[in-house]
Biopython code that builds the backbone (N, CA, C, O; Angstrom):
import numpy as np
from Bio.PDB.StructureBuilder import StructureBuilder

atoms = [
    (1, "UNK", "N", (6.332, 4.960, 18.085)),
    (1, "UNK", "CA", (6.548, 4.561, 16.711)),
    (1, "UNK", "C", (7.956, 3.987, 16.574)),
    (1, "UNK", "O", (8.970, 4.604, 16.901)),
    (2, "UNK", "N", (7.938, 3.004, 16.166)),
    (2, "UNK", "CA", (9.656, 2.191, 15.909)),
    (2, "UNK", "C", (10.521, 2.835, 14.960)),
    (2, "UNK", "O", (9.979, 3.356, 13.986)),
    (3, "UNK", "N", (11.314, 2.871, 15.031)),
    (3, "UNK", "CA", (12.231, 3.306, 14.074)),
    (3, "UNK", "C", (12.920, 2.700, 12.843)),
    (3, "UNK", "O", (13.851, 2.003, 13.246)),
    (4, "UNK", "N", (12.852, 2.688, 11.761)),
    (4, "UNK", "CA", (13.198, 1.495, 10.804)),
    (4, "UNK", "C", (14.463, 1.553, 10.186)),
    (4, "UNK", "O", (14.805, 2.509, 9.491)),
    (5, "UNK", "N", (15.234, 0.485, 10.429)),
    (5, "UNK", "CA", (16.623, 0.479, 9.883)),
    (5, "UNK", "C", (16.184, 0.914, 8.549)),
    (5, "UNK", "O", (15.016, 0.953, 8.161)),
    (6, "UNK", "N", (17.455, 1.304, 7.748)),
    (6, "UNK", "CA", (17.773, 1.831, 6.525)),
    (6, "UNK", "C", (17.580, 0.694, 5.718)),
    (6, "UNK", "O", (17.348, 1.143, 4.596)),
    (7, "UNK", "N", (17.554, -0.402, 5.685)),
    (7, "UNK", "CA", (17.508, -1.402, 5.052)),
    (7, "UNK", "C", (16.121, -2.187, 5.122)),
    (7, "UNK", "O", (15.962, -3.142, 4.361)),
    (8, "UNK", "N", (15.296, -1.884, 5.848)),
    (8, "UNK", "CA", (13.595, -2.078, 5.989)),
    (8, "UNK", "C", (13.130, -0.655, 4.959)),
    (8, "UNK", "O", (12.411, -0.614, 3.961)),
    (9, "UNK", "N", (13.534, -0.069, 5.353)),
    (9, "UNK", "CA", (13.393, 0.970, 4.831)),
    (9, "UNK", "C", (13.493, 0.908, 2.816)),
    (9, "UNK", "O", (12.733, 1.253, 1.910)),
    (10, "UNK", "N", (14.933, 0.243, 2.894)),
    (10, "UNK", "CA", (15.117, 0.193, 1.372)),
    (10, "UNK", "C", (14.006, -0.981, 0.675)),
    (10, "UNK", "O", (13.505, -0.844, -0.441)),
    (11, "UNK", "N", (13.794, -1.956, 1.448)),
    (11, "UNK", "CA", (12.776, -3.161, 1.301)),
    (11, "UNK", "C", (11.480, -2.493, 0.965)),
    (11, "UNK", "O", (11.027, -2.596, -0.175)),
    (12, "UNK", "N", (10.811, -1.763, 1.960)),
    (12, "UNK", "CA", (9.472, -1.111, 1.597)),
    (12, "UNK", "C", (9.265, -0.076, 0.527)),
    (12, "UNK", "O", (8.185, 0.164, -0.012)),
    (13, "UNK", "N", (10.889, 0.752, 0.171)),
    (13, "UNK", "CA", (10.526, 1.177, -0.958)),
    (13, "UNK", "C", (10.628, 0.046, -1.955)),
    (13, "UNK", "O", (9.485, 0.075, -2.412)),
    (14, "UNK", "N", (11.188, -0.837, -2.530)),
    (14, "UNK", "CA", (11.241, -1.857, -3.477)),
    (14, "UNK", "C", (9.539, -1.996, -3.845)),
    (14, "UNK", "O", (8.861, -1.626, -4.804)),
    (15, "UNK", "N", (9.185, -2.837, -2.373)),
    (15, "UNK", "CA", (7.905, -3.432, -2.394)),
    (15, "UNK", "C", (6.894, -2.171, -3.363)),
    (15, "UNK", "O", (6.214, -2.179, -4.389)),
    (16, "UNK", "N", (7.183, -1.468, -2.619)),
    (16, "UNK", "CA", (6.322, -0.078, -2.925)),
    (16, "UNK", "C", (6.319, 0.054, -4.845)),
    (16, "UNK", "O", (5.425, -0.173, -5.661)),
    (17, "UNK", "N", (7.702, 0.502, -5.004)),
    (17, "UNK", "CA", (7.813, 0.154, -6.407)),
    (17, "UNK", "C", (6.944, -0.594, -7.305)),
    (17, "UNK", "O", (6.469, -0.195, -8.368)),
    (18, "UNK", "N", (6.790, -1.773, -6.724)),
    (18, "UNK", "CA", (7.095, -3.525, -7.635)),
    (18, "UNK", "C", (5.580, -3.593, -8.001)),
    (18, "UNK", "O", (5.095, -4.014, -9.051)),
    (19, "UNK", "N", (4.804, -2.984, -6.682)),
    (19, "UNK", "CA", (3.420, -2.710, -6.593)),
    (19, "UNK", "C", (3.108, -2.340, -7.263)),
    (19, "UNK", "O", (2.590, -2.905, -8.226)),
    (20, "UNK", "N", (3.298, -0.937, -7.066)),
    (20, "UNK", "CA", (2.979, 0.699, -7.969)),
    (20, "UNK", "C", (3.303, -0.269, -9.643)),
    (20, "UNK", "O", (2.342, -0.233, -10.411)),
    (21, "UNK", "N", (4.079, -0.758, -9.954)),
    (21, "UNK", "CA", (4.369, -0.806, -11.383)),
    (21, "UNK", "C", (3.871, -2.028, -12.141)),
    (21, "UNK", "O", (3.896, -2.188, -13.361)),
    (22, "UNK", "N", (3.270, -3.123, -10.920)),
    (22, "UNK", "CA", (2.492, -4.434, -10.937)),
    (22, "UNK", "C", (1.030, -3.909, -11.509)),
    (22, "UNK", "O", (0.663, -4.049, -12.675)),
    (23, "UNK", "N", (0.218, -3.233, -10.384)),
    (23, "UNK", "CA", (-0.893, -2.749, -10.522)),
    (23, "UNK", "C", (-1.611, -1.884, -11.373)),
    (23, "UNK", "O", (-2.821, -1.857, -11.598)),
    (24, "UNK", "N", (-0.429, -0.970, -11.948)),
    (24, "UNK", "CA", (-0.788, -0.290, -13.323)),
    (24, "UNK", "C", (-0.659, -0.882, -14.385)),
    (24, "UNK", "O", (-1.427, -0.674, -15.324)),
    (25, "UNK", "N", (0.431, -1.814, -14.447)),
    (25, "UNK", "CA", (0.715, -2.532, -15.766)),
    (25, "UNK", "C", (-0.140, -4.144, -15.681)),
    (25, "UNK", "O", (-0.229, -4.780, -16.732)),
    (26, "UNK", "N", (-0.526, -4.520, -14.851)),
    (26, "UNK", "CA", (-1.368, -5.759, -15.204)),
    (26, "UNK", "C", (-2.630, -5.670, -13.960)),
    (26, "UNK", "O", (-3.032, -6.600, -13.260)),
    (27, "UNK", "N", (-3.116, -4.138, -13.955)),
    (27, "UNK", "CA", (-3.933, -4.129, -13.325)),
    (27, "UNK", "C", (-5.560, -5.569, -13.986)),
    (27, "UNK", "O", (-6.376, -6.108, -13.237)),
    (28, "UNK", "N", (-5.468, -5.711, -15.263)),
    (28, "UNK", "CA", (-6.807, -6.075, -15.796)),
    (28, "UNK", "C", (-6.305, -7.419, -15.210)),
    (28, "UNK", "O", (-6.730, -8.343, -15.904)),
    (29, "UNK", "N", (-5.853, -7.676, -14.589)),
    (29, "UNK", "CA", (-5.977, -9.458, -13.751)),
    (29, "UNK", "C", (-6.742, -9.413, -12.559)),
    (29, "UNK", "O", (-7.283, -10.372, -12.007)),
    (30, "UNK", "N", (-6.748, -8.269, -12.215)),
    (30, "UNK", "CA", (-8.051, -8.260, -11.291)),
    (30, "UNK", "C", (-9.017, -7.541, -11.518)),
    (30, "UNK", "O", (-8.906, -6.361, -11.183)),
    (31, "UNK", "N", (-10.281, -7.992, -12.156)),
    (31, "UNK", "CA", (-11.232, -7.269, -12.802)),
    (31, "UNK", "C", (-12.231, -6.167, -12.193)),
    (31, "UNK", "O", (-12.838, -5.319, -12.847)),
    (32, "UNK", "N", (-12.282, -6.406, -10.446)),
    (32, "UNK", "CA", (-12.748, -5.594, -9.901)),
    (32, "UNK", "C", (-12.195, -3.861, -10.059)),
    (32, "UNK", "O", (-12.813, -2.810, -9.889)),
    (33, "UNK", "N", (-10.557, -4.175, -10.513)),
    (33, "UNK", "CA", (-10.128, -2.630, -10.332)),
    (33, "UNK", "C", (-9.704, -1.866, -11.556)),
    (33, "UNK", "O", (-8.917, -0.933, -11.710)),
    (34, "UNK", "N", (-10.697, -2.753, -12.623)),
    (34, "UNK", "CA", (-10.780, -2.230, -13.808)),
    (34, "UNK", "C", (-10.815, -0.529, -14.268)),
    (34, "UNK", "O", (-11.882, 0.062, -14.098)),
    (35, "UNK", "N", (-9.910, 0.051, -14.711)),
    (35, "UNK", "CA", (-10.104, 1.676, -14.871)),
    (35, "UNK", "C", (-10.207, 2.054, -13.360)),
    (35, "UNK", "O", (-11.029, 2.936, -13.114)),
    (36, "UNK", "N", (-9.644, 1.633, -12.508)),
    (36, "UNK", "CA", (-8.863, 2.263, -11.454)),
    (36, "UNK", "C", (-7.986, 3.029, -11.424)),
    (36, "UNK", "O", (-7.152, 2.592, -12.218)),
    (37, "UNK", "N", (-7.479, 4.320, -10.806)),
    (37, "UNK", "CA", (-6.282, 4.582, -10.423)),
    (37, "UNK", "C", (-5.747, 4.566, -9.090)),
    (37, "UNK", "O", (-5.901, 5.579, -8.408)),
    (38, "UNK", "N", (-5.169, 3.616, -8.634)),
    (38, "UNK", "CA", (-4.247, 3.480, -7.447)),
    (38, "UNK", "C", (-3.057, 3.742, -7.415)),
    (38, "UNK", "O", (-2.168, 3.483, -8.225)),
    (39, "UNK", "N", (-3.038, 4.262, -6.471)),
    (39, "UNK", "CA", (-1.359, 4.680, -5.416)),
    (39, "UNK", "C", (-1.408, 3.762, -4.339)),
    (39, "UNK", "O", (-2.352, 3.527, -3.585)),
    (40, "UNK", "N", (-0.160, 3.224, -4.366)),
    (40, "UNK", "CA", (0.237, 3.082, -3.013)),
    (40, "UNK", "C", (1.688, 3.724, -2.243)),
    (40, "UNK", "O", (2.908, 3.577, -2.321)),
    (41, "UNK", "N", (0.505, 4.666, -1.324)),
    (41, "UNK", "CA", (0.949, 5.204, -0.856)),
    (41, "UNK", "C", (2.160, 5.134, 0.369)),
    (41, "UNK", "O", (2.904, 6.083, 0.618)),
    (42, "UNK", "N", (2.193, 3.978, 0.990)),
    (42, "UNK", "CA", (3.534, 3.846, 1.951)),
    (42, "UNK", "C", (3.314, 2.033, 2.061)),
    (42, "UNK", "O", (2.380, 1.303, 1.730)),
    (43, "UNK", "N", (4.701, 1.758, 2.709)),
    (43, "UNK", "CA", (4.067, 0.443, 2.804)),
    (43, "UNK", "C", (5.437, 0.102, 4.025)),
    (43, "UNK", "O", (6.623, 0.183, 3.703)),
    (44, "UNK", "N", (5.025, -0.224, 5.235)),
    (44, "UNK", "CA", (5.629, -0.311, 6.546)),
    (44, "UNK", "C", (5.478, -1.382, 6.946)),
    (44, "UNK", "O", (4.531, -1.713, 7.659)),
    (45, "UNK", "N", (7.023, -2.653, 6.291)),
    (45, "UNK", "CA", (7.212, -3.743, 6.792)),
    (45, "UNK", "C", (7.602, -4.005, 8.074)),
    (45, "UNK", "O", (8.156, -3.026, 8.573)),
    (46, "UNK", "N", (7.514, -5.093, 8.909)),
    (46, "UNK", "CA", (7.636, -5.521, 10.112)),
    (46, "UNK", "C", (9.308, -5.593, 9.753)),
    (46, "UNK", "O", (9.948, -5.612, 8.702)),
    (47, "UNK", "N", (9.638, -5.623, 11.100)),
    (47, "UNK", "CA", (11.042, -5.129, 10.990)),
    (47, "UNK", "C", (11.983, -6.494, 10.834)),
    (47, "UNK", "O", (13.205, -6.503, 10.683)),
    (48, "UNK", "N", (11.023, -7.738, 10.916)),
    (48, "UNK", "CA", (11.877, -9.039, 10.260)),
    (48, "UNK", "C", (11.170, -9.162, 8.958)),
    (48, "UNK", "O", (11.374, -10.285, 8.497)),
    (49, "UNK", "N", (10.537, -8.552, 8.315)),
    (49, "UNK", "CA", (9.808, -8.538, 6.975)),
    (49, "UNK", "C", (9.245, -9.439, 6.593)),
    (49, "UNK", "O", (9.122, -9.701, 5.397)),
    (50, "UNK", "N", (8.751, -10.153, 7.585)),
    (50, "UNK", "CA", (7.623, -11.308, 7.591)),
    (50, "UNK", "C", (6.013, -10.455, 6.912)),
    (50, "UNK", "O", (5.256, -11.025, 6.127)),
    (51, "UNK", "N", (5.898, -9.712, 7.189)),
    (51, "UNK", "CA", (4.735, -8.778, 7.026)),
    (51, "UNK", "C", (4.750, -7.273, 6.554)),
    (51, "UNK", "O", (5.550, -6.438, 6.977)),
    (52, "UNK", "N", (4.003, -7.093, 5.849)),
    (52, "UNK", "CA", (4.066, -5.736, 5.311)),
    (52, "UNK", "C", (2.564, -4.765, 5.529)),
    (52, "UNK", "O", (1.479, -5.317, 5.342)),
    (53, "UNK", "N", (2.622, -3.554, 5.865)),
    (53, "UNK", "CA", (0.914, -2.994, 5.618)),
    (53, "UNK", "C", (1.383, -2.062, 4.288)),
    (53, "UNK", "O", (2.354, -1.311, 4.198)),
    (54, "UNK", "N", (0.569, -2.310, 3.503)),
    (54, "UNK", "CA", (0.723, -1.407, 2.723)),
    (54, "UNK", "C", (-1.061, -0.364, 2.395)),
    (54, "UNK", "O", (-2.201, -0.736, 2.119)),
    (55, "UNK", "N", (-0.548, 0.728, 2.579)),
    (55, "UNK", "CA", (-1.516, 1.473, 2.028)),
    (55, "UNK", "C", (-1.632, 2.373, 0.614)),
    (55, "UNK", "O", (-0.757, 2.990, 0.006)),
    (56, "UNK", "N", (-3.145, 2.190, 0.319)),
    (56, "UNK", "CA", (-3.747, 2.603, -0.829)),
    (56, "UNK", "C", (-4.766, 3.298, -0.669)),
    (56, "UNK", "O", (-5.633, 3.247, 0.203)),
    (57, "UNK", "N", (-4.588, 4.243, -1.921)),
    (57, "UNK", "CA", (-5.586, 5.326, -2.437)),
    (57, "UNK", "C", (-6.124, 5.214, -3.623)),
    (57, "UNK", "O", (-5.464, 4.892, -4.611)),
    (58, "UNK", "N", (-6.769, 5.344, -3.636)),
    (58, "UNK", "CA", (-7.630, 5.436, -4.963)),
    (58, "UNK", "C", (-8.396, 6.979, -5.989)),
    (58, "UNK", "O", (-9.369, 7.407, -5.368)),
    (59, "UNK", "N", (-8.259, 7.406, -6.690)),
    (59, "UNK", "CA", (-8.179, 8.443, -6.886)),
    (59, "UNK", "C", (-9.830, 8.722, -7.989)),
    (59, "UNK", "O", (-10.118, 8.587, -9.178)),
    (60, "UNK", "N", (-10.381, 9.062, -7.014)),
    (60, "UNK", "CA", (-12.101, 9.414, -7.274)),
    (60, "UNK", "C", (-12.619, 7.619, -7.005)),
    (60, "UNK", "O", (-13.495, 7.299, -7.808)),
    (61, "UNK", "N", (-12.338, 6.837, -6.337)),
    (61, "UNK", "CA", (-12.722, 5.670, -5.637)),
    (61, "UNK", "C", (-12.989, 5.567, -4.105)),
    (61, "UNK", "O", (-13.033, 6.463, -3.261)),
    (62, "UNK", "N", (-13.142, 4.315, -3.994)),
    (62, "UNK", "CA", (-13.233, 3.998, -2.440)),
    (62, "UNK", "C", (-12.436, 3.417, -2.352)),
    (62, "UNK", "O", (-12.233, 2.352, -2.936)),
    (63, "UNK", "N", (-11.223, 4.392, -0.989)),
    (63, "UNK", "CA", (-10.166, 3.339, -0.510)),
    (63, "UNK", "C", (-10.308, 2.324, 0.320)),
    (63, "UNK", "O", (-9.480, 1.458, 0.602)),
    (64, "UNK", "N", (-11.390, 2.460, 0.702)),
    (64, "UNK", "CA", (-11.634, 1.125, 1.629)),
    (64, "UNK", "C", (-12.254, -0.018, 0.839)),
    (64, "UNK", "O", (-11.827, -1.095, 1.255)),
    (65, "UNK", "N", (-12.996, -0.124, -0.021)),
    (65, "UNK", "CA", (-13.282, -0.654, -1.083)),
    (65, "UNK", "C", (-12.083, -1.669, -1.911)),
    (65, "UNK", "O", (-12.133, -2.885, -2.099)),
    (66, "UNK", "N", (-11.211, -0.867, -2.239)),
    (66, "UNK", "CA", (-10.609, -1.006, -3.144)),
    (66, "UNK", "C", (-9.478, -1.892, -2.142)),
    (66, "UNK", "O", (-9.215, -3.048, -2.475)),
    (67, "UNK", "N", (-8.795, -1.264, -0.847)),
    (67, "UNK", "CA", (-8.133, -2.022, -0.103)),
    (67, "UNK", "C", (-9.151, -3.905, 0.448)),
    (67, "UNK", "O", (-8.628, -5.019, 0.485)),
    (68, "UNK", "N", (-10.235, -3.634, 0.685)),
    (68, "UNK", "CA", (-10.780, -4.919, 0.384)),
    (68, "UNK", "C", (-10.918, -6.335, -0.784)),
    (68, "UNK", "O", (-11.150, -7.542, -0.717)),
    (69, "UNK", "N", (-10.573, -5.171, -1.970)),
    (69, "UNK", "CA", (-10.175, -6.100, -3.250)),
    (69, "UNK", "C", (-9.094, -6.605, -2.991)),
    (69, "UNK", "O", (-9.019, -7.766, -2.588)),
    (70, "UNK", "N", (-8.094, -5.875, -3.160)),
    (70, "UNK", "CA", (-6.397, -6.112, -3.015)),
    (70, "UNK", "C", (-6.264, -7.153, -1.625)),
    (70, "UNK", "O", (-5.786, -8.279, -1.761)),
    (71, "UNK", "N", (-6.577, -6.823, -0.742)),
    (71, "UNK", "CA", (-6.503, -8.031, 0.369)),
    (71, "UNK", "C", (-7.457, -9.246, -0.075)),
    (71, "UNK", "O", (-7.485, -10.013, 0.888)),
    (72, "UNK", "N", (-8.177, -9.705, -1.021)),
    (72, "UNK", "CA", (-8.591, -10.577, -1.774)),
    (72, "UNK", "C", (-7.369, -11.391, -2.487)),
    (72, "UNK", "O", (-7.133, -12.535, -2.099)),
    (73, "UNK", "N", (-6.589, -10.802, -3.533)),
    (73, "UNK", "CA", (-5.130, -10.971, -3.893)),
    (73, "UNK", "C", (-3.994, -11.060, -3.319)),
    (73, "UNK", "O", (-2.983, -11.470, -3.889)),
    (74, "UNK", "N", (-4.067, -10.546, -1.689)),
    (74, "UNK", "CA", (-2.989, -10.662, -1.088)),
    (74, "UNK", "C", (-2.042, -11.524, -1.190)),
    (74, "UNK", "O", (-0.851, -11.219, -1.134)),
    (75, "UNK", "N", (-2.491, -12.712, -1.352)),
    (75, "UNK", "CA", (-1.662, -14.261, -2.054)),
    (75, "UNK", "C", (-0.730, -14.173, -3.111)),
    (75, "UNK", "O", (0.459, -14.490, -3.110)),
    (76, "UNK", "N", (-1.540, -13.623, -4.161)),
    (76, "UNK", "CA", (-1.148, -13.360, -5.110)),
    (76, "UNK", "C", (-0.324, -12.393, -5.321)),
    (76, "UNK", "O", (0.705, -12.505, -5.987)),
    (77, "UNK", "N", (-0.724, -11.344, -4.757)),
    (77, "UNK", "CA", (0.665, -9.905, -4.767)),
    (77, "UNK", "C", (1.445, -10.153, -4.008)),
    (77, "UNK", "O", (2.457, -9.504, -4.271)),
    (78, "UNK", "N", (1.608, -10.923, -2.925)),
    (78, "UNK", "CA", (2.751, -11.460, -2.376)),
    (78, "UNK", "C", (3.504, -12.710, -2.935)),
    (78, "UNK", "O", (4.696, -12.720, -2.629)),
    (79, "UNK", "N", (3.171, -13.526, -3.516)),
    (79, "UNK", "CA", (3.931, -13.918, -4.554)),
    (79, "UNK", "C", (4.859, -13.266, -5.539)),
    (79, "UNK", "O", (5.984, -13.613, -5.901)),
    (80, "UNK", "N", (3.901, -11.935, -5.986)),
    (80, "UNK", "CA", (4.874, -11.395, -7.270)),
    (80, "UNK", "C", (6.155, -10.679, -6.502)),
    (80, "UNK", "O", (7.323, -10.622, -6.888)),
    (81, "UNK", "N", (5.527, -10.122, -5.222)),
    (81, "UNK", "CA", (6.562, -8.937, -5.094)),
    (81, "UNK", "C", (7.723, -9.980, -4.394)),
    (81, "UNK", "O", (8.800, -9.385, -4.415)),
    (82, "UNK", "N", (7.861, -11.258, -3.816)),
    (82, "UNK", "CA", (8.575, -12.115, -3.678)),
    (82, "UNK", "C", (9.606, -12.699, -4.912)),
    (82, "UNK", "O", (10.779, -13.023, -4.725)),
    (83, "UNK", "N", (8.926, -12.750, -6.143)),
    (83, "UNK", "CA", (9.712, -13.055, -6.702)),
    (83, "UNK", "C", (10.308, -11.721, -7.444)),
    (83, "UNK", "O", (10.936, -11.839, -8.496)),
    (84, "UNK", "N", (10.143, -10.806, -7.008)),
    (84, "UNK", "CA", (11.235, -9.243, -7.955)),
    (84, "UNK", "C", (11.890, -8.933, -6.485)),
    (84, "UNK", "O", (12.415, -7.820, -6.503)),
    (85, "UNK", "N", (11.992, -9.464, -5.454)),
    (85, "UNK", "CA", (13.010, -9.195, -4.608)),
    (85, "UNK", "C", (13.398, -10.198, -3.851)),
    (85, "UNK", "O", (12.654, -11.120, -3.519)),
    (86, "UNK", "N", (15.273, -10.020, -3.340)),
    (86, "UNK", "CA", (16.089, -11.045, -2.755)),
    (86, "UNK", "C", (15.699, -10.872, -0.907)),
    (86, "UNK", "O", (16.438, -10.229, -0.162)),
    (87, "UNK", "N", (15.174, -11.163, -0.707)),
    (87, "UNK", "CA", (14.768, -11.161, 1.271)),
    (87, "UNK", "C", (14.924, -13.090, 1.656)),
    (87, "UNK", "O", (14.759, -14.073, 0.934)),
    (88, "UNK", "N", (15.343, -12.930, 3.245)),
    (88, "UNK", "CA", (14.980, -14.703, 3.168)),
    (88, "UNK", "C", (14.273, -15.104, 3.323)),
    (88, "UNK", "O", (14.151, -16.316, 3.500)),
    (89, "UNK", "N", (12.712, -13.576, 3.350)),
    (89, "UNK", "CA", (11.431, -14.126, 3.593)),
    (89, "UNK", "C", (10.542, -13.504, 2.735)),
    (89, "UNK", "O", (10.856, -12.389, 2.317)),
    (90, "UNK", "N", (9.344, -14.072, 2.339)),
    (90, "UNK", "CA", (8.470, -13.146, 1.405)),
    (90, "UNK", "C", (7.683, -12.478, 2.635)),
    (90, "UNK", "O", (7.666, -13.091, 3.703)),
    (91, "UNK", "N", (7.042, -11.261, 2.523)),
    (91, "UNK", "CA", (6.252, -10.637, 3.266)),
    (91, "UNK", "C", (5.298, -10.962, 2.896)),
    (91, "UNK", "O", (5.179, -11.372, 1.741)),
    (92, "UNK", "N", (4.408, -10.902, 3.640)),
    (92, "UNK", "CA", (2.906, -11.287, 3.575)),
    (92, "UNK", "C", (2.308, -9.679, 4.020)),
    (92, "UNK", "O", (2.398, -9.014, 5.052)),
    (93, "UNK", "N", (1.627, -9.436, 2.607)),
    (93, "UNK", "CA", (1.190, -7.718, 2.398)),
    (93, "UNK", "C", (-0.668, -7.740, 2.930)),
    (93, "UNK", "O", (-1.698, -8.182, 2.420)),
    (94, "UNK", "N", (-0.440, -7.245, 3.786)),
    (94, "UNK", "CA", (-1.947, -6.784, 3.944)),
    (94, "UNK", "C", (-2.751, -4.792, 3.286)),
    (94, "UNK", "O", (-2.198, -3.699, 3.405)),
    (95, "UNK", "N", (-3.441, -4.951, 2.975)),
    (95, "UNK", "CA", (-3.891, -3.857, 2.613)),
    (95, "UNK", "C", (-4.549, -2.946, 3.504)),
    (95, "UNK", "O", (-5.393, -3.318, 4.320)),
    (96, "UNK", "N", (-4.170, -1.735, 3.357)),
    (96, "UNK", "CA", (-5.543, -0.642, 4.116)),
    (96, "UNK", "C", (-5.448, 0.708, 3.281)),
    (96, "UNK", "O", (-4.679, 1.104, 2.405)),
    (97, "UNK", "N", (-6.361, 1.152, 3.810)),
    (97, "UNK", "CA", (-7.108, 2.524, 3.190)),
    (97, "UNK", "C", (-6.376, 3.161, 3.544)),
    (97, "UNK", "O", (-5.853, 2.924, 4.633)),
    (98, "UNK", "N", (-5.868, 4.657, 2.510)),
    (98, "UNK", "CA", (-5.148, 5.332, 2.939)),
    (98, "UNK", "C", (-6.128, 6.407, 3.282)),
    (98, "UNK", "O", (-7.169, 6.586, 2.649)),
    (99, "UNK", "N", (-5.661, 7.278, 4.551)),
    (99, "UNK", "CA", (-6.473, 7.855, 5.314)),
    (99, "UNK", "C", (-5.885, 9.416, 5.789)),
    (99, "UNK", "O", (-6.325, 10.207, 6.623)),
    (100, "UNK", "N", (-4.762, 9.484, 4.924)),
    (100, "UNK", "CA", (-3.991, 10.575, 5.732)),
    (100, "UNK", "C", (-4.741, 11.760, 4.836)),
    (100, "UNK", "O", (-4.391, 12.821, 5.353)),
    (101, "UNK", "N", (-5.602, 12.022, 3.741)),
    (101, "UNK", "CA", (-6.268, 13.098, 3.708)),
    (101, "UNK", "C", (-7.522, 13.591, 4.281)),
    (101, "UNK", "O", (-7.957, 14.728, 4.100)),
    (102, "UNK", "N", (-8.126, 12.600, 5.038)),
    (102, "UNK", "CA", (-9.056, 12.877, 5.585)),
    (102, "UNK", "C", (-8.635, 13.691, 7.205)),
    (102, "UNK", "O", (-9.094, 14.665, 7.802)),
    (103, "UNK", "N", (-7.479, 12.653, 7.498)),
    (103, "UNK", "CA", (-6.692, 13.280, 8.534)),
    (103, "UNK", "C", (-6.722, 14.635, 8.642)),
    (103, "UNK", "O", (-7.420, 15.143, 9.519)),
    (104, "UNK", "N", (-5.875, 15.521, 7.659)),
    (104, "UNK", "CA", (-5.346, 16.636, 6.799)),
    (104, "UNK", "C", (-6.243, 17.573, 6.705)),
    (104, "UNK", "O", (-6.065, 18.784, 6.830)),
    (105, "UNK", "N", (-7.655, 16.751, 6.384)),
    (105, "UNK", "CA", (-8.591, 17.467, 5.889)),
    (105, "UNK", "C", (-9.027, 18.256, 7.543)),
    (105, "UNK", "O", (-9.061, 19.456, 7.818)),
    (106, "UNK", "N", (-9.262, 17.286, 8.256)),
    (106, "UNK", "CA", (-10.212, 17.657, 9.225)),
    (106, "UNK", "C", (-8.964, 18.361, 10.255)),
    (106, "UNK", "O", (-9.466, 19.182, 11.022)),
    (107, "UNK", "N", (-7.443, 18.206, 10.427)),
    (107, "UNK", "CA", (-6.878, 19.334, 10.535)),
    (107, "UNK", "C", (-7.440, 20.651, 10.588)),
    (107, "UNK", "O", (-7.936, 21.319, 11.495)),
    (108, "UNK", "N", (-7.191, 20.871, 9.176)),
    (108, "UNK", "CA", (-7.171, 22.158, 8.378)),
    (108, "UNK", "C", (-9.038, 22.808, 8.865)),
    (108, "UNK", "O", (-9.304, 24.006, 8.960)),
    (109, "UNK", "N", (-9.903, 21.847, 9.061)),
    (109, "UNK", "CA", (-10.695, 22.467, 9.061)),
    (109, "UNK", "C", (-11.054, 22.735, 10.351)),
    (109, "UNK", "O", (-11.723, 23.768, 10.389)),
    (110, "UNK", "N", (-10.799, 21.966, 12.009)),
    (110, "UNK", "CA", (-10.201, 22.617, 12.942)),
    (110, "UNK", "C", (-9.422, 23.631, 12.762)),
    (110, "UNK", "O", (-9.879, 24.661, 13.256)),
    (111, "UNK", "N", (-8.248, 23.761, 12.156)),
    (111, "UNK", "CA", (-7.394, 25.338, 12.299)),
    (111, "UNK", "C", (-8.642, 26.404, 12.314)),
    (111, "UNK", "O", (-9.213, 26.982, 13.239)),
    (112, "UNK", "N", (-8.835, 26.415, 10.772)),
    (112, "UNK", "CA", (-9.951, 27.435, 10.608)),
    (112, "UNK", "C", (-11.089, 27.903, 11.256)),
    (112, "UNK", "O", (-11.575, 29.033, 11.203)),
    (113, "UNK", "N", (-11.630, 26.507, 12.138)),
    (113, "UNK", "CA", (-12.938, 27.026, 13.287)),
    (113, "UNK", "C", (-12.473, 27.885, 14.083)),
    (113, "UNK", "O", (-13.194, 28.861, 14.288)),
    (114, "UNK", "N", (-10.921, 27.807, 14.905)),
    (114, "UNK", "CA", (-10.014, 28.754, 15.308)),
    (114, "UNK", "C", (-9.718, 30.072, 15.356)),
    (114, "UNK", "O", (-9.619, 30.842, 16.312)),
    (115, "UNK", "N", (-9.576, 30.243, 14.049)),
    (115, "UNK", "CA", (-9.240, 31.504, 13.388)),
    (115, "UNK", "C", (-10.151, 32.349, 13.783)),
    (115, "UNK", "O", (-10.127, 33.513, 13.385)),
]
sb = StructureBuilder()
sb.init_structure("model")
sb.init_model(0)
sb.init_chain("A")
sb.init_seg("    ")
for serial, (resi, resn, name, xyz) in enumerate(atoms, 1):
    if name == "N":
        sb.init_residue(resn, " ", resi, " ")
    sb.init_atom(name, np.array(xyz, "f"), 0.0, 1.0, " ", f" {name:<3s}", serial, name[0])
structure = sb.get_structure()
C-alpha cells in the first residue's frame, strides 16, 4: 500500500468534502438518486492527482448500484470538484462500492465460528 504525502492527503479530504456537500445539496440533478442517502466514504487520489477512486455507500441502497449512477456523472462531478479546488490538474473521479462492512461483517462472523 503507498503511502500518501500529507498534501494528497489534504486534496482527498477537500474532494471528499466538495462531494459529500455537492450530492446532498443538488443531489435532484441526478434523478436516479432521488431520496438517496450517500456517503462518501474515502476517496484515494493517485499520487499526481490525475485520478481519484472514490468510494460510496448508500444507506438502505445498493452500493454498487448507486456507484454505477455516479460513474455515469463522472464528467460532471469532476468538473464541479475542479472548479472548488486549486490543483494543476482536475482528477478524474471514478466510483466504487463501498465494501468495508461487508468486510467487517464477515470478520466478525468468522471470529465467532471460533469461539
Amino acid at each position: 500500500m503507498k503511502v500518501l504525502t500529507q498534501r494528497v492527503r489534504r486534496v482527498a479530504e477537500n474532494i471528499r468534502a466538495i462531494l459529500s456537500e455537492k450530492l446532498v445539496i443538488d443531489s435532484h440533478n441526478i434523478p436516479e438518486l432521488e431520496g438517496s442517502f450517500i456517503t462518501i466514504t474515502e476517496v484515494v487520489p493517485s499520487s499526481d492527482l490525475r485520478n481519484a477512486k472514490v468510494y460510496v455507500g448508500a444507506l438502505g441502497g445498493d452500493e454498487i448500484e448507486t456507484a454505477k449512477i455516479l460513474n455515469k456523472f463522472s464528467g460532471k462531478l469532476s468538473s464541479m470538484v475542479a472548479k472548488n479546488i486549486s490543483t494543476k490538474f482536475s482528477p478524474k473521479l471514478v466510483f466504487y462500492p463501498e465494501d468495508n462492512y461487508k468486510k467487517f461483517k464477515k470478520i466478525d462472523d468468522l471470529i465467532k465460528m471460533h469461539k
